[in-house]
Every structure is written in C-alpha cells, then in structure tokens.
PyMOL Python script that loads the backbone (N, CA, C, O; Angstrom):
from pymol import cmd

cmd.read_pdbstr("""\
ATOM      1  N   UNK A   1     -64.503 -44.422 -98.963  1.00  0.00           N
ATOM      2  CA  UNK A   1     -63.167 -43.881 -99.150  1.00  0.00           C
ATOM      3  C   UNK A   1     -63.288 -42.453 -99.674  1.00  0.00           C
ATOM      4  O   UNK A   1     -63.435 -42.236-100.877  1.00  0.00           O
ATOM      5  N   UNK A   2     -63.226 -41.479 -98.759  1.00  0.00           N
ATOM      6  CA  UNK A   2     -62.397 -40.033 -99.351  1.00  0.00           C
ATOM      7  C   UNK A   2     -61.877 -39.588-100.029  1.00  0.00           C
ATOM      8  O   UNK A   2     -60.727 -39.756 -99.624  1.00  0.00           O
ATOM      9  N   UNK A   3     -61.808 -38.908-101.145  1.00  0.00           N
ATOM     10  CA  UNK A   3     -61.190 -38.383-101.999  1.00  0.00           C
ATOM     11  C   UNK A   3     -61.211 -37.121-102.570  1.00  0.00           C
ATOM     12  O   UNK A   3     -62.325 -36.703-102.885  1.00  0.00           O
ATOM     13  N   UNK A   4     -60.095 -36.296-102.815  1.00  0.00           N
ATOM     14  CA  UNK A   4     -60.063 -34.943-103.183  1.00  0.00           C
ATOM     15  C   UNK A   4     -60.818 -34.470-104.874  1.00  0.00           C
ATOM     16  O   UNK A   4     -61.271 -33.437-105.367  1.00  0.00           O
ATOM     17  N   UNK A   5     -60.625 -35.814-105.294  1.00  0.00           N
ATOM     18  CA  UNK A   5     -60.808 -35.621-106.836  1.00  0.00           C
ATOM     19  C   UNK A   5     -62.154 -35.386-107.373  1.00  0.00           C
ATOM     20  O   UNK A   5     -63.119 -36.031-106.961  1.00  0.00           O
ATOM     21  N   UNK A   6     -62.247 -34.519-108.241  1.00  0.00           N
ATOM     22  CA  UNK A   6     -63.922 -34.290-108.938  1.00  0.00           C
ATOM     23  C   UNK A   6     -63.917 -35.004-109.932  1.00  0.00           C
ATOM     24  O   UNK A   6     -63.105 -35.249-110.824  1.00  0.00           O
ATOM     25  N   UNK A   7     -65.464 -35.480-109.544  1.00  0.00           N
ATOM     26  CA  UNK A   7     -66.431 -36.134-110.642  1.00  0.00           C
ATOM     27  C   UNK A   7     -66.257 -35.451-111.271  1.00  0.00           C
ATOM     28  O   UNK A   7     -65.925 -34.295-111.008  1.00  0.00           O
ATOM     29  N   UNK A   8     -66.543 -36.285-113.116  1.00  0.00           N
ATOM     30  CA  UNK A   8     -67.334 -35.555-114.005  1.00  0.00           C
ATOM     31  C   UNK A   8     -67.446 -36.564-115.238  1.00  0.00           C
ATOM     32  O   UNK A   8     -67.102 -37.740-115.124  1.00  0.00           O
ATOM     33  N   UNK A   9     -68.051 -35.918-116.665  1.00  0.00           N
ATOM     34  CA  UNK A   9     -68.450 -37.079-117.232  1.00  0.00           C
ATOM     35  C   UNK A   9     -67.266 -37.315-118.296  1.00  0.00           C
ATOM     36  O   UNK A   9     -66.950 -36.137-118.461  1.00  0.00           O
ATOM     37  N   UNK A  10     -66.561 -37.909-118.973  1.00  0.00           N
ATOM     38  CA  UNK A  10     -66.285 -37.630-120.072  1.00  0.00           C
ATOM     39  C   UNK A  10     -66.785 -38.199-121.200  1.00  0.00           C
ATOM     40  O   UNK A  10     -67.197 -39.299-120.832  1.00  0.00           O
ATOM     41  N   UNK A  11     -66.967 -38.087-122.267  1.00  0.00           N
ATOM     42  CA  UNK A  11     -67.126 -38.585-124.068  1.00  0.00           C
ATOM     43  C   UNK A  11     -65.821 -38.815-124.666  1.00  0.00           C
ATOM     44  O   UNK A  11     -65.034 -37.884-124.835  1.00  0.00           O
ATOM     45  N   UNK A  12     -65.533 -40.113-125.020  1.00  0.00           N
ATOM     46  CA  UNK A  12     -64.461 -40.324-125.926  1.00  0.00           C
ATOM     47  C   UNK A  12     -65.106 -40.779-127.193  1.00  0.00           C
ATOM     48  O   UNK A  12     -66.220 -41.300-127.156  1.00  0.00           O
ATOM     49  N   UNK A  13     -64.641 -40.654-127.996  1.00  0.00           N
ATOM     50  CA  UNK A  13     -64.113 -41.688-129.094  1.00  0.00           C
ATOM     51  C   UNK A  13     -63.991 -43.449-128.841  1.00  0.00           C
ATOM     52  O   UNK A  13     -63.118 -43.799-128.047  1.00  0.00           O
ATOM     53  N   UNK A  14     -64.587 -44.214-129.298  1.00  0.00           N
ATOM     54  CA  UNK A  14     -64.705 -45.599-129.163  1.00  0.00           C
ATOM     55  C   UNK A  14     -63.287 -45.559-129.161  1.00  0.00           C
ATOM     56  O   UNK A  14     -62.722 -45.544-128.067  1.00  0.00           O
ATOM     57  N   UNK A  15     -62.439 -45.535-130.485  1.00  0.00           N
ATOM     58  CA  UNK A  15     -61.410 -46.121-131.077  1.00  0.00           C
ATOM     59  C   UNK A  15     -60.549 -45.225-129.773  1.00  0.00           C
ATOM     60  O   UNK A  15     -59.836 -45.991-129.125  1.00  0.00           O
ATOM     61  N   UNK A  16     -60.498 -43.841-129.316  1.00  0.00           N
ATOM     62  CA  UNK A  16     -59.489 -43.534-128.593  1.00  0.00           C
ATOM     63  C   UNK A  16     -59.742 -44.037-126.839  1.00  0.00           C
ATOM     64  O   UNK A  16     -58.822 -43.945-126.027  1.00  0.00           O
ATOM     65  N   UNK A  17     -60.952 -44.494-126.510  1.00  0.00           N
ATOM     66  CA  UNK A  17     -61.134 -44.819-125.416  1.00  0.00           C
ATOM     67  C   UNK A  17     -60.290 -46.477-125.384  1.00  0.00           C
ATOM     68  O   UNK A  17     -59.405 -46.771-124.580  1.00  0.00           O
ATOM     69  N   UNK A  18     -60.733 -47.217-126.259  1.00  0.00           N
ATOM     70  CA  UNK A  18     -60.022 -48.843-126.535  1.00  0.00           C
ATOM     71  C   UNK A  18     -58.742 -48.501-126.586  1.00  0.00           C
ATOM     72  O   UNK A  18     -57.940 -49.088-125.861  1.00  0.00           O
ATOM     73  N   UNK A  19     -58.301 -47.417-127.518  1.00  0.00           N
ATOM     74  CA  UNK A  19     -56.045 -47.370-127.153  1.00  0.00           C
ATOM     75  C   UNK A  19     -56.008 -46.748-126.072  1.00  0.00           C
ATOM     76  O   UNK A  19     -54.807 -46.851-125.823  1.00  0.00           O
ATOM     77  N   UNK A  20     -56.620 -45.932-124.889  1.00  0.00           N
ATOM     78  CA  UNK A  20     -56.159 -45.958-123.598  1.00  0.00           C
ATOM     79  C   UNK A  20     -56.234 -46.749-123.399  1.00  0.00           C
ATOM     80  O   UNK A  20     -55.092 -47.211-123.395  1.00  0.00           O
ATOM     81  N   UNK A  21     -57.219 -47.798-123.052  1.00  0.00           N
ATOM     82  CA  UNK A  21     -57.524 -48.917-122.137  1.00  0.00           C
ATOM     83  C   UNK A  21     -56.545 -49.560-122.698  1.00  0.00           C
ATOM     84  O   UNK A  21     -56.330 -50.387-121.812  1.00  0.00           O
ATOM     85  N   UNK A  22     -55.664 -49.829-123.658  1.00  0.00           N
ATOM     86  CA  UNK A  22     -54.249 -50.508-124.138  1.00  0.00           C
ATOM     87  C   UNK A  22     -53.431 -50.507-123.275  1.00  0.00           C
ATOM     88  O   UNK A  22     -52.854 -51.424-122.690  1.00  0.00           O
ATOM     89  N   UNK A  23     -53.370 -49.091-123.171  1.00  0.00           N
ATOM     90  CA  UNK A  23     -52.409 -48.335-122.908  1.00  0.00           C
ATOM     91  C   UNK A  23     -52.132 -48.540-121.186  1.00  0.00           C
ATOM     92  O   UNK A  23     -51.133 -48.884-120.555  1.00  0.00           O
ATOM     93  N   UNK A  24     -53.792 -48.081-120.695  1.00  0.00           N
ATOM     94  CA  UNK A  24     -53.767 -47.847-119.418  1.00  0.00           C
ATOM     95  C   UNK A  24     -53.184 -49.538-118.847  1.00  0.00           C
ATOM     96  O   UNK A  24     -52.359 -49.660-117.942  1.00  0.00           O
ATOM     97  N   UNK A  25     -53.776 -50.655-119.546  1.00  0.00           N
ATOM     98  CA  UNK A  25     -53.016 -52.221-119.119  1.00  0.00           C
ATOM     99  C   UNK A  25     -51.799 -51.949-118.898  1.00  0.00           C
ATOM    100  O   UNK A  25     -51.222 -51.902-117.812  1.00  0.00           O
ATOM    101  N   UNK A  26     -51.346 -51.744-120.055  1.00  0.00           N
ATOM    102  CA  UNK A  26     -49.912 -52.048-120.037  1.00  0.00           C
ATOM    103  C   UNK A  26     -49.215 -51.196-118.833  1.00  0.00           C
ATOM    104  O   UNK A  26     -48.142 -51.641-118.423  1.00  0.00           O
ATOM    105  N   UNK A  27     -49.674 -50.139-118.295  1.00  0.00           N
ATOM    106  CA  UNK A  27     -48.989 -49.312-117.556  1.00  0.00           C
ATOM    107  C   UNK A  27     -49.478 -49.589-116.228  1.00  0.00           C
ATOM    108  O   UNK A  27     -49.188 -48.883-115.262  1.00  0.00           O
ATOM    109  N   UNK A  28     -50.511 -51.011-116.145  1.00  0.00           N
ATOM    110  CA  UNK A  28     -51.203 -51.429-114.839  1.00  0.00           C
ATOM    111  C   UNK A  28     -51.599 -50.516-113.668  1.00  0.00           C
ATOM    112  O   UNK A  28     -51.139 -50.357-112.537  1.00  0.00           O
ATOM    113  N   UNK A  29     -53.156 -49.689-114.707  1.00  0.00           N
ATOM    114  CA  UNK A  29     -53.303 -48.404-114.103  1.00  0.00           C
ATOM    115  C   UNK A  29     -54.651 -48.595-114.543  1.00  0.00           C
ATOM    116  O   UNK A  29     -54.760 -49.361-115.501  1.00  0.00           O
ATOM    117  N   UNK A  30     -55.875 -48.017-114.020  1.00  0.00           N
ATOM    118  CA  UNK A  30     -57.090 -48.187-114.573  1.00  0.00           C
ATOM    119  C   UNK A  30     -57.261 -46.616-115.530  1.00  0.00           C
ATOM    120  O   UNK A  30     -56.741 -45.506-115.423  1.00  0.00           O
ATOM    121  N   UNK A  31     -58.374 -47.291-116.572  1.00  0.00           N
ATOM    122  CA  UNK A  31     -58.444 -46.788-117.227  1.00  0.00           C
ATOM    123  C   UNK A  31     -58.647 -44.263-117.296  1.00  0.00           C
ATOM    124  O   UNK A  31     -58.378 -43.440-118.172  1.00  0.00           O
ATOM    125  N   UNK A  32     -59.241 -44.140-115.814  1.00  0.00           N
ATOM    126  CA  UNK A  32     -59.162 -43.034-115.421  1.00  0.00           C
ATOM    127  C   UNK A  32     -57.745 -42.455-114.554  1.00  0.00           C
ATOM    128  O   UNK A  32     -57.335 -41.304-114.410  1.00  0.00           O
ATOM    129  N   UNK A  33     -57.255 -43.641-114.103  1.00  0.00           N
ATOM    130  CA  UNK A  33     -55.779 -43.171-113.544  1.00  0.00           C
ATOM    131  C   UNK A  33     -54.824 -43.159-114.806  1.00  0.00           C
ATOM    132  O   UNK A  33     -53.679 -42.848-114.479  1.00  0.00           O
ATOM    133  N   UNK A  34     -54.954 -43.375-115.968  1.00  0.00           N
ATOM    134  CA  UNK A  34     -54.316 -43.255-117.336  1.00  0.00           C
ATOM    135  C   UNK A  34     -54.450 -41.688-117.569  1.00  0.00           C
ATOM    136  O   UNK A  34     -53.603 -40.831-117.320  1.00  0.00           O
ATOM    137  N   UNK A  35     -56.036 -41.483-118.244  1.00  0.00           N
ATOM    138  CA  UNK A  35     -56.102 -40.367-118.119  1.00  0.00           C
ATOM    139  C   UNK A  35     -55.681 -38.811-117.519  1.00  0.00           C
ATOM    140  O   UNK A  35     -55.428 -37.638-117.794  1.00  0.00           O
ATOM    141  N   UNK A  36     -55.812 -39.703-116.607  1.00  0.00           N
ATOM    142  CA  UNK A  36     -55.348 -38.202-115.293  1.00  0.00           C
ATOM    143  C   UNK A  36     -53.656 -38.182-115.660  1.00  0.00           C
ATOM    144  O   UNK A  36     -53.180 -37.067-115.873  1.00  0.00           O
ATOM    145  N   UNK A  37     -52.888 -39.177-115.729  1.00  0.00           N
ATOM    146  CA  UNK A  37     -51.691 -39.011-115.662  1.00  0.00           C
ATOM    147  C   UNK A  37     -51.649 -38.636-117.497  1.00  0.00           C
ATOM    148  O   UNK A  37     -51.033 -37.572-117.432  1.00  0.00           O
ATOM    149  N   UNK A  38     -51.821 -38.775-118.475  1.00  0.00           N
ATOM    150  CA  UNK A  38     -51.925 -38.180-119.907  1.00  0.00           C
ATOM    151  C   UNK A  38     -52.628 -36.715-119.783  1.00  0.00           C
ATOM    152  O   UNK A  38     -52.562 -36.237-120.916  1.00  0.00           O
ATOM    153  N   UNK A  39     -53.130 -35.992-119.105  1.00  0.00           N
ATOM    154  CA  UNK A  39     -53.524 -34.847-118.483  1.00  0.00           C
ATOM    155  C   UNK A  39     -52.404 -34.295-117.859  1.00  0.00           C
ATOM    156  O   UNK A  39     -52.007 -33.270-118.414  1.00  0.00           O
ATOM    157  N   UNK A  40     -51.656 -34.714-116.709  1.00  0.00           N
ATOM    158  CA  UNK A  40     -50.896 -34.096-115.598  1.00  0.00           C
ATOM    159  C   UNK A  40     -49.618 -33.917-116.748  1.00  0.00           C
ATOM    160  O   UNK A  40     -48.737 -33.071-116.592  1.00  0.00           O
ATOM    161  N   UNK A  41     -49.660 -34.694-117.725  1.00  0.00           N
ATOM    162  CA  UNK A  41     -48.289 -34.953-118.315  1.00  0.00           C
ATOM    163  C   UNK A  41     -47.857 -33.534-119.457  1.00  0.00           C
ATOM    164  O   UNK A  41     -46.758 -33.016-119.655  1.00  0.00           O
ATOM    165  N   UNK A  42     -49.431 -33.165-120.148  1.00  0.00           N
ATOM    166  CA  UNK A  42     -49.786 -32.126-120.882  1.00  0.00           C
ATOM    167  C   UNK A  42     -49.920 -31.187-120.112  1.00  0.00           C
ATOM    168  O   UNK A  42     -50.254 -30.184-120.744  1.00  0.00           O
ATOM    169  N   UNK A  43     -49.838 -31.032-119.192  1.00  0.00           N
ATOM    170  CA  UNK A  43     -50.174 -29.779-118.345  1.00  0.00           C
ATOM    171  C   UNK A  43     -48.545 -29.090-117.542  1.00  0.00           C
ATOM    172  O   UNK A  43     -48.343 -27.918-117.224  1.00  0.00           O
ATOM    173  N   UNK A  44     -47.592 -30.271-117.391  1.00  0.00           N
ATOM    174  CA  UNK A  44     -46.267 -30.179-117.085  1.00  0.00           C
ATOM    175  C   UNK A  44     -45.900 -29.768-118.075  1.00  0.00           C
ATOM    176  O   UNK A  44     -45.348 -28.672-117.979  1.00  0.00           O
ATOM    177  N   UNK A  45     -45.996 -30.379-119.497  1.00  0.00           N
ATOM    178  CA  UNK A  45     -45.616 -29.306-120.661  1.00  0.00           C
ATOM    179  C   UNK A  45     -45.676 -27.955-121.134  1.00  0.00           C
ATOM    180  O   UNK A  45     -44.971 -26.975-121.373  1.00  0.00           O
ATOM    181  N   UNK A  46     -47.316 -28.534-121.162  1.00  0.00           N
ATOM    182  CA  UNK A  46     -47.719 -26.642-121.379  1.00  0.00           C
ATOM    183  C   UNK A  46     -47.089 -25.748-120.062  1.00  0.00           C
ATOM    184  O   UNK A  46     -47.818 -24.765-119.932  1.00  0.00           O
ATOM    185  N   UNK A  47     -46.530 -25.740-119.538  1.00  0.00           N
ATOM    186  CA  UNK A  47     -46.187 -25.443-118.125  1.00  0.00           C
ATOM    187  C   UNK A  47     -44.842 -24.735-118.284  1.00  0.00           C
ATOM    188  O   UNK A  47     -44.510 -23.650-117.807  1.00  0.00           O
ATOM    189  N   UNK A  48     -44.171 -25.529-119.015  1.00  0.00           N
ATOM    190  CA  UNK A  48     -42.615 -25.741-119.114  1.00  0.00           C
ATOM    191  C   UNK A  48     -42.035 -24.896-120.453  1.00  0.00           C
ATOM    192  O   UNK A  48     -40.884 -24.581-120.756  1.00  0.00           O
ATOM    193  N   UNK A  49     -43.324 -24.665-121.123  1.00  0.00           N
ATOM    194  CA  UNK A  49     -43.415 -23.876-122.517  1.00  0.00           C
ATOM    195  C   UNK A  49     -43.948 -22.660-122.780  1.00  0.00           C
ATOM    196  O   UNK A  49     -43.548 -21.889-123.652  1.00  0.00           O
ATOM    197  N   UNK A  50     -45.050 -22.445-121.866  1.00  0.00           N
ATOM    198  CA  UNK A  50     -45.585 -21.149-121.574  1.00  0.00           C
ATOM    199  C   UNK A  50     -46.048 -20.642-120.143  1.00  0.00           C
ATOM    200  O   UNK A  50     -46.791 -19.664-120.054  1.00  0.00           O
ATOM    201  N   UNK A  51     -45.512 -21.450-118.819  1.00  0.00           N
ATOM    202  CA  UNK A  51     -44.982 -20.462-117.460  1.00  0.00           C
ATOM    203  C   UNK A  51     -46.096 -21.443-117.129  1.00  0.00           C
ATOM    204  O   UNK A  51     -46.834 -22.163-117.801  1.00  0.00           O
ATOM    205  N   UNK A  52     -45.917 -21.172-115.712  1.00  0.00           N
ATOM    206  CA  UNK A  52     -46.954 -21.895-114.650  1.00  0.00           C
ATOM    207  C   UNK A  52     -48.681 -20.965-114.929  1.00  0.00           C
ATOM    208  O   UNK A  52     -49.038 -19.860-115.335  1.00  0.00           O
ATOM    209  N   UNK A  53     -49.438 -22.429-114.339  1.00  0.00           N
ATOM    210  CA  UNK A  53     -51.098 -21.925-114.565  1.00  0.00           C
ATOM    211  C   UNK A  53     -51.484 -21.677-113.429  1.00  0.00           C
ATOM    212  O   UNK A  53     -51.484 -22.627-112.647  1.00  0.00           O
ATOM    213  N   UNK A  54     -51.789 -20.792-113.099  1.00  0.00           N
ATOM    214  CA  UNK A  54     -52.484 -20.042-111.842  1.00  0.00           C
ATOM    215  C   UNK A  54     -54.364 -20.404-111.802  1.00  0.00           C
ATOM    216  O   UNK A  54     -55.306 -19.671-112.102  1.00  0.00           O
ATOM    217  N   UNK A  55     -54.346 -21.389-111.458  1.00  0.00           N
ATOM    218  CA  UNK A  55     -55.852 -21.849-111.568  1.00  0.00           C
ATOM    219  C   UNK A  55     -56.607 -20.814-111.134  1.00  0.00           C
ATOM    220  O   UNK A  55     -57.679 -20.602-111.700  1.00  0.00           O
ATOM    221  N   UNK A  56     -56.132 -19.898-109.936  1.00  0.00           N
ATOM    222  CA  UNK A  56     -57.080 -18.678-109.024  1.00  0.00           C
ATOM    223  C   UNK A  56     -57.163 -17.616-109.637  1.00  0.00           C
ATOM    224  O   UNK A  56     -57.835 -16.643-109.295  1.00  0.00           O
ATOM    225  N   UNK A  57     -56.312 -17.743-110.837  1.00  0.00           N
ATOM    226  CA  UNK A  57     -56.272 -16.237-111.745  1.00  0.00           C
ATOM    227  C   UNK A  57     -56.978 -16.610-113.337  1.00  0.00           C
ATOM    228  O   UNK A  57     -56.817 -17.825-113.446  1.00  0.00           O
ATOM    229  N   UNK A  58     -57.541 -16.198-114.349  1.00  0.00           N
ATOM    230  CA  UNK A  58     -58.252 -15.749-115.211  1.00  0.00           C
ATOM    231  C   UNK A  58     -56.725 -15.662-116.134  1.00  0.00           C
ATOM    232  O   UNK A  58     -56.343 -14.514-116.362  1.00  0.00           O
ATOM    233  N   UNK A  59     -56.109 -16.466-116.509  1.00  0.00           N
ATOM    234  CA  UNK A  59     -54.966 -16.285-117.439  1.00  0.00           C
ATOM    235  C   UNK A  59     -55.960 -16.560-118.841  1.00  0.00           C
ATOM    236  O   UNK A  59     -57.016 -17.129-119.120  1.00  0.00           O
ATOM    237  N   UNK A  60     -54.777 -15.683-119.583  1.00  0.00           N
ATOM    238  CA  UNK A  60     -55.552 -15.348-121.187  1.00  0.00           C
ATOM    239  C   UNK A  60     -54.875 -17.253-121.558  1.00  0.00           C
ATOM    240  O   UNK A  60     -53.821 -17.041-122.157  1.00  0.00           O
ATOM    241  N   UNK A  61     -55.008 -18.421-121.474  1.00  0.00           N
ATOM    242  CA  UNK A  61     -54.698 -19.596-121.648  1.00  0.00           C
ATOM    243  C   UNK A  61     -55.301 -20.163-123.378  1.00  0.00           C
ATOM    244  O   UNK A  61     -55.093 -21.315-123.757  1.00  0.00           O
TER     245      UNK A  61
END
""", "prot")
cmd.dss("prot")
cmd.show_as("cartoon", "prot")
cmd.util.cbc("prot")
cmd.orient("prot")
C-alpha cells in the first residue's frame, strides 16, 4: 500500500505515550493517526494566530 506520508522516529514519554493511546481508543484511531491529527490540530491554530506556514519558504517560525 502507497502512501504519501514520511517515516520517522519519534521518543515519547512513557506516561504521555499511554494518555495518547487513551486517547487515540477512545477516538478509534491508532495510536499514530492520533498523533498526526493532535499535530494538524496545532498547526490549524498556530495558523489562525500567526498567518499561514509556507513550508517552501524559510519563515522566521
């Protein structure tokens, strides 16, 4: 199966990796589709608070 998305590694926190995986149940989502959407969600914010992110440009972020 194909996919656009990049690997990579992450390091959590025991205690904060176990309250996603809470979290990610309850929202019947695996534990990296949690993530990504607690990411997309902070990134719509910061977005909405200090202007759109131009990934192709070098913003002072």
């Amino acid at each position: 199966m194909a996919t656009d998305k990049r690997v990579f590694t992450l390091r959590l926190r025991e205690k904060n990796f176990e309250k996603i995986k809470v979290i990610a149940d309850k929202n019947k989502r695996s534990i990296a589709m949690q993530i990504e959407y607690l990411i997309e969600q902070h990134i719509e914010a910061y977005e909405k608070e200090k202007g759109v992110i131009s990934p192709d440009k070098h913003n002072d972020v």
